[in-house]
C-alpha positions as CSV (number, residue, x, y, z in Angstrom):
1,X,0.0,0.0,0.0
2,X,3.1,2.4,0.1
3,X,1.6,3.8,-3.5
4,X,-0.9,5.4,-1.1
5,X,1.5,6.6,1.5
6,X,3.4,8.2,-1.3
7,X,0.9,10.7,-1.9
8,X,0.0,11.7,1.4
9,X,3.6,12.8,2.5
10,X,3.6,16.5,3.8
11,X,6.6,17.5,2.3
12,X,7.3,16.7,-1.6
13,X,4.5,14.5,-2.3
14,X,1.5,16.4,-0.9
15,X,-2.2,15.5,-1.5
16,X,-3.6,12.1,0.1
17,X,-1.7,8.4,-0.7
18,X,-10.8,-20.8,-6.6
19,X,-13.8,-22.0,-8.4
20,X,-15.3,-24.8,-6.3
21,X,-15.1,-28.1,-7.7
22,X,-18.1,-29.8,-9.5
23,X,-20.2,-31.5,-7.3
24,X,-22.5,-34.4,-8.7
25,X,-25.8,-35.3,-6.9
26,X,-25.2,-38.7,-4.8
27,X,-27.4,-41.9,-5.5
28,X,-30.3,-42.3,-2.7
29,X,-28.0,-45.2,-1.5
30,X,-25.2,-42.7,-0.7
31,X,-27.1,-40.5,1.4
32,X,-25.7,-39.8,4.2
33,X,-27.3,-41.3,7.6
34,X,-29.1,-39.1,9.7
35,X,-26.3,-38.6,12.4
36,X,-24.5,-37.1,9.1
37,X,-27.4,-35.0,7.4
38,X,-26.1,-31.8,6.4
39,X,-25.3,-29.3,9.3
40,X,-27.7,-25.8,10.2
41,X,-27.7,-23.0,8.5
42,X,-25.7,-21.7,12.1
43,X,-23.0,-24.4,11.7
44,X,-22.6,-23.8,8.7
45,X,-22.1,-19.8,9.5
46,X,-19.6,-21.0,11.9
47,X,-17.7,-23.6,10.1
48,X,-17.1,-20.9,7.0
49,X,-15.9,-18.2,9.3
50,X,-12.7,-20.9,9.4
51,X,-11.6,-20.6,5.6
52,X,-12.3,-18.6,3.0
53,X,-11.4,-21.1,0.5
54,X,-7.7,-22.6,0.1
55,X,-5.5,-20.3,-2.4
56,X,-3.1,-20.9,-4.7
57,X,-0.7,-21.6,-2.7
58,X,-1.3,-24.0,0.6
59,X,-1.5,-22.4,3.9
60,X,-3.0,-19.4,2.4
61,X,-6.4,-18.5,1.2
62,X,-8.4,-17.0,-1.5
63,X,-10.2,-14.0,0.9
64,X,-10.7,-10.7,-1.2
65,X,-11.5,-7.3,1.1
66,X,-15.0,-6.5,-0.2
67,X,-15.4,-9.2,-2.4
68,X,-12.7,-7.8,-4.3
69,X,-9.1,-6.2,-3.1
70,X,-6.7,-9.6,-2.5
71,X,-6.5,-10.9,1.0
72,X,-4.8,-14.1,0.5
73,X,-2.3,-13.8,3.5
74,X,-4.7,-13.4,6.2
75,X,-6.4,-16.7,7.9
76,X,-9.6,-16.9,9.8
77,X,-9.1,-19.2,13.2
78,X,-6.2,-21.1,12.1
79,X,-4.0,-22.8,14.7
80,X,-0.5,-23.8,14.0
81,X,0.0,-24.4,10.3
82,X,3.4,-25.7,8.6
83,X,5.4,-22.0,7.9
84,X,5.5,-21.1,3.8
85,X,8.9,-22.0,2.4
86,X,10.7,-19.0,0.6
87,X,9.2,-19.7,-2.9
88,X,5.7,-19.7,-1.4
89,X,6.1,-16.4,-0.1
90,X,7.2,-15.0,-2.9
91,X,4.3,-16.7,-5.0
92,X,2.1,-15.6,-2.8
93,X,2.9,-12.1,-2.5
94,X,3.4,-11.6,-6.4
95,X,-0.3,-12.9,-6.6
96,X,-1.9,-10.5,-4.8
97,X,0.6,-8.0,-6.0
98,X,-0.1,-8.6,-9.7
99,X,-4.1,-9.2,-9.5
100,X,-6.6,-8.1,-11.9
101,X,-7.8,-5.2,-9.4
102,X,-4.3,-3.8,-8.7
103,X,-4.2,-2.1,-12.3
104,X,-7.3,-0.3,-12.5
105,X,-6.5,0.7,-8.4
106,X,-3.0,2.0,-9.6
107,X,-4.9,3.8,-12.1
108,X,-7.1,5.3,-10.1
109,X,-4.5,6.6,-7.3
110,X,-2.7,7.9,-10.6
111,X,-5.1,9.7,-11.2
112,X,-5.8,11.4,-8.1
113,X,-2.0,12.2,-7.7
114,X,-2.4,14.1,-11.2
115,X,-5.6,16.1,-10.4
116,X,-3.7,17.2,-7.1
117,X,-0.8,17.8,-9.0
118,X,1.1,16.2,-6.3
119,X,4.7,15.6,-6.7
120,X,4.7,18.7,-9.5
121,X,7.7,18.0,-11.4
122,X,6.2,15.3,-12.9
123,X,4.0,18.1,-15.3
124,X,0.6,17.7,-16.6
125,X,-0.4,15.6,-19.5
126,X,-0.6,11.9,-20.5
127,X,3.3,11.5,-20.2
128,X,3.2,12.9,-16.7
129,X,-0.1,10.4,-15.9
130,X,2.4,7.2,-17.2
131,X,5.0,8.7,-15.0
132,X,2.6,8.7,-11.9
133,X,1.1,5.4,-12.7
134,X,4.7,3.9,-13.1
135,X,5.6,5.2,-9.5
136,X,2.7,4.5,-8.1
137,X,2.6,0.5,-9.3
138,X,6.2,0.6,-8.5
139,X,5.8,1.7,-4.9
140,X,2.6,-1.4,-4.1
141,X,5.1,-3.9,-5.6
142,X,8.2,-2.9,-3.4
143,X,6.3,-2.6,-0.6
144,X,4.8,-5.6,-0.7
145,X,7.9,-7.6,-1.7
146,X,9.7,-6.4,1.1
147,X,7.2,-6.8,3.8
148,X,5.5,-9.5,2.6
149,X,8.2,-12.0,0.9
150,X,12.1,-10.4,1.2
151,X,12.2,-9.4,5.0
152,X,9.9,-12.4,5.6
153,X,12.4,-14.9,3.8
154,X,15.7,-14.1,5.2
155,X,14.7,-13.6,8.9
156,X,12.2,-16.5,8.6
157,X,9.0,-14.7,9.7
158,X,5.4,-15.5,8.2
159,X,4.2,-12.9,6.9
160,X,0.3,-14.5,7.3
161,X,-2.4,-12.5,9.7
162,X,-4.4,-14.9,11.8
163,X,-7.5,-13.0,12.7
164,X,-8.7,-13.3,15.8
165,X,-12.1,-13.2,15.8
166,X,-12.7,-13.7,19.6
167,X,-13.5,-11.3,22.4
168,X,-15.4,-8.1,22.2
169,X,-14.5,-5.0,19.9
170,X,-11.6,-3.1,21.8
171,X,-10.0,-6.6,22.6
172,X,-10.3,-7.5,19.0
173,X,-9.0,-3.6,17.9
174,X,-5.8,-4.3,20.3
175,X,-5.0,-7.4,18.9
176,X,-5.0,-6.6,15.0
177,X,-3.2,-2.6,16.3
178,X,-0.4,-5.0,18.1
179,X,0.5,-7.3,14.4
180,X,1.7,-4.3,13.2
181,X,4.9,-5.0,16.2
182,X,3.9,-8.6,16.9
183,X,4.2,-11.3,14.5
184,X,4.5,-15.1,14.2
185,X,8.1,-16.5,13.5
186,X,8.4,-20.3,11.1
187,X,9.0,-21.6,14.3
188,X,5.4,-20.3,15.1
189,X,6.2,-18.1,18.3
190,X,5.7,-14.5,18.5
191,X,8.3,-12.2,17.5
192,X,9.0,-8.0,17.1
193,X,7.2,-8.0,13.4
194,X,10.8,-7.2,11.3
195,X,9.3,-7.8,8.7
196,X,6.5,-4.9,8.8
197,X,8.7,-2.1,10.5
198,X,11.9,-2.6,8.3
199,X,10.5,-3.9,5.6
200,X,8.2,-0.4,4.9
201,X,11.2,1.4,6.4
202,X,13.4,-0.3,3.9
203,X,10.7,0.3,0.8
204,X,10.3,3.8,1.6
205,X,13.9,4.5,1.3
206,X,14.0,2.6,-2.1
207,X,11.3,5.1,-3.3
208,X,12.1,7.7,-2.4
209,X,16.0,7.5,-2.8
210,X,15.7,5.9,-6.4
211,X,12.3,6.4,-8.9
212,X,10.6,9.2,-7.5
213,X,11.4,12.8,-8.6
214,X,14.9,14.3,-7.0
215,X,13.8,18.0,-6.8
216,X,10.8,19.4,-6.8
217,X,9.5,22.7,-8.8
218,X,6.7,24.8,-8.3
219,X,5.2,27.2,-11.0
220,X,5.1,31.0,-10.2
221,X,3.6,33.9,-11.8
222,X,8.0,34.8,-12.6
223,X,9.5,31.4,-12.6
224,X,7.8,28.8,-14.2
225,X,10.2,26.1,-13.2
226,X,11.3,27.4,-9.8
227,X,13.4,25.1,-7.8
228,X,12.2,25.0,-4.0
229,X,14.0,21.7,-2.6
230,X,15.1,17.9,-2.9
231,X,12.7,15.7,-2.2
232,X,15.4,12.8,-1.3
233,X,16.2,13.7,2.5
234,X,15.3,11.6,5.3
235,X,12.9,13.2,6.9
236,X,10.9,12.7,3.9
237,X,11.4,9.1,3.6
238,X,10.7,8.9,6.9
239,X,7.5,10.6,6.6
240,X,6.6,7.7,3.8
241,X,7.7,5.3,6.2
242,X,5.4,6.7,9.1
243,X,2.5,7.1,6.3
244,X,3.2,3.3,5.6
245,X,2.5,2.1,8.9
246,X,-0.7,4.0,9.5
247,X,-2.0,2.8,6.6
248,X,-0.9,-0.8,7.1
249,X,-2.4,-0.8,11.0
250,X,-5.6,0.6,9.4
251,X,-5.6,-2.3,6.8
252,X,-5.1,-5.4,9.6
253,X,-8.0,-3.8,11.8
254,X,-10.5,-4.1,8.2
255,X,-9.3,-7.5,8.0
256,X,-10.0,-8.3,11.6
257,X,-13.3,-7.5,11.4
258,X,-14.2,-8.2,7.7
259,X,-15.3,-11.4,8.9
260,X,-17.9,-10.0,10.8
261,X,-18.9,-7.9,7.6
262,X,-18.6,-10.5,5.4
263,X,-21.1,-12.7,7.5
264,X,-24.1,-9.9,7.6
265,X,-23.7,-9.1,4.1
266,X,-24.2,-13.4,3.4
267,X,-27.4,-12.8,5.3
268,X,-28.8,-10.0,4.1
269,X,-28.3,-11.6,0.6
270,X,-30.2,-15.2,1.8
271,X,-33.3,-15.8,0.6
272,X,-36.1,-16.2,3.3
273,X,-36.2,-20.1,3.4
274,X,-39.6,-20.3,4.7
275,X,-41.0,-19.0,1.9
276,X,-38.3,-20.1,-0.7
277,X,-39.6,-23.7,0.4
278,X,-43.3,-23.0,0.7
279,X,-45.6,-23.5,-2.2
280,X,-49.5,-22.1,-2.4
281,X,-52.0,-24.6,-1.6
């Protein structure tokens, strides 16, 4: 998410940042018994708040935010589960990274940053929109990478959220707040969360020290190019950083609680059995 956080710094940058398998209909003499008739409409609630369908690769799943931003490294009441080797991690992350909805969402932040004219050296025009589209796709993908797969791979942390899902809403807020510092190792203990506080640290720096405009120029009524500073200091990139990790705490407390979201939305979208089932006499 750091192409967000890139254009809500306060400096340089202002402006804001499976298909289930067929199923065939058993013969009457493979019905189940009634001790295994299917389960309520309740258990059934509870058993899918455990998966949201195995993903691509095992030990993740095939969750999407609203039905449709990726969310395939966060688990709903999973217990201990065999840690993603290095390739899996980067698999993983390069699937969510590269999904069908990332390009029109770059596009769209892209096109904010121009109508703000934020980051000004960049101009106006289609060129300048490929230019903010480029850094914009550019900052999601490092970002990602290094939270999610690089810092994750060489300090051997998973880089999965387990949601919680238990307890009432502040105990539930405190738990997803605390995964921004708190994180499962391979080993499967709990360890300082590396991977989220150096790996944004880490992207930040690579954005802002490498693809993003040097200088920046403002246009005045006597200087149409005028020079006012460099953009590449550290207290910028440490403002991208600190962006980073707002937005990233905001993003595991959605997840928390989409669950809980999901659910009533399932609901309201049922049909009323009752009268589904009932015919006129």
């Amino acid at each position: 998410m750091l192409a967000v956080a890139q254009q809500t710094t306060p400096s340089s940058r202002p402006g804001t940042s499976g298909q289930a398998p067929a199923q065939t209909e058993p013969s009457p003499s493979a019905q189940p018994a009634p001790s295994q008739q299917p389960q309520s409409d309740k258990d059934k609630d509870k058993q899918g708040q455990s998966t949201s369908g195995q993903g691509k690769v095992a030990g993740t799943s095939n969750d999407r935010l609203f039905y449709t931003l990726p969310n395939f490294l966060t688990l709903q009441n999973s217990g201990k589960l065999p840690p993603l080797s290095v390739k899996d991690k980067f698999k993983v992350v390069a699937l969510g990274t590269f999904d069908y909805v990332q390009y029109p969402w770059w596009g769209l932040l892209a096109s904010i940053s121009q109508a703000e004219n934020n980051e000004p050296a960049f101009g106006q025009g289609w060129v300048a929109y490929a230019k903010r589209y480029g850094t914009t796709a550019g900052d999601s993908t490092v970002e990602n990478f290094m939270v999610g797969a690089v810092i994750p791979s060489v300090l051997h942390q998973d880089p999965r959220f387990y949601q919680s899902g238990r307890g009432g809403v502040p105990r539930r807020m405190g738990y997803s707040i605390s995964r921004i510092f708190v994180t499962r190792g391979d080993s499967g203990h709990a360890q300082f969360n590396f991977s989220e506080v150096f790996g944004s640290a880490s992207a930040a720096a690579i954005s802002t020290y490498s693809y993003h405009p040097k200088s920046t120029f403002v246009r005045t009524p006597t200087d149409p190019h005028k020079f006012i500073g460099s953009d590449r200091t550290l207290t910028n990139s440490a403002s991208v950083w600190a962006t980073q990790v707002g937005l990233d705490t905001v993003t595991i407390v959605v997840k928390e609680f989409w669950p809980d979201v999901h659910r009533k939305l399932s609901h309201k979208s049922r049909p009323d059995q009752g009268s589904a089932g009932s015919t006129g006499p």
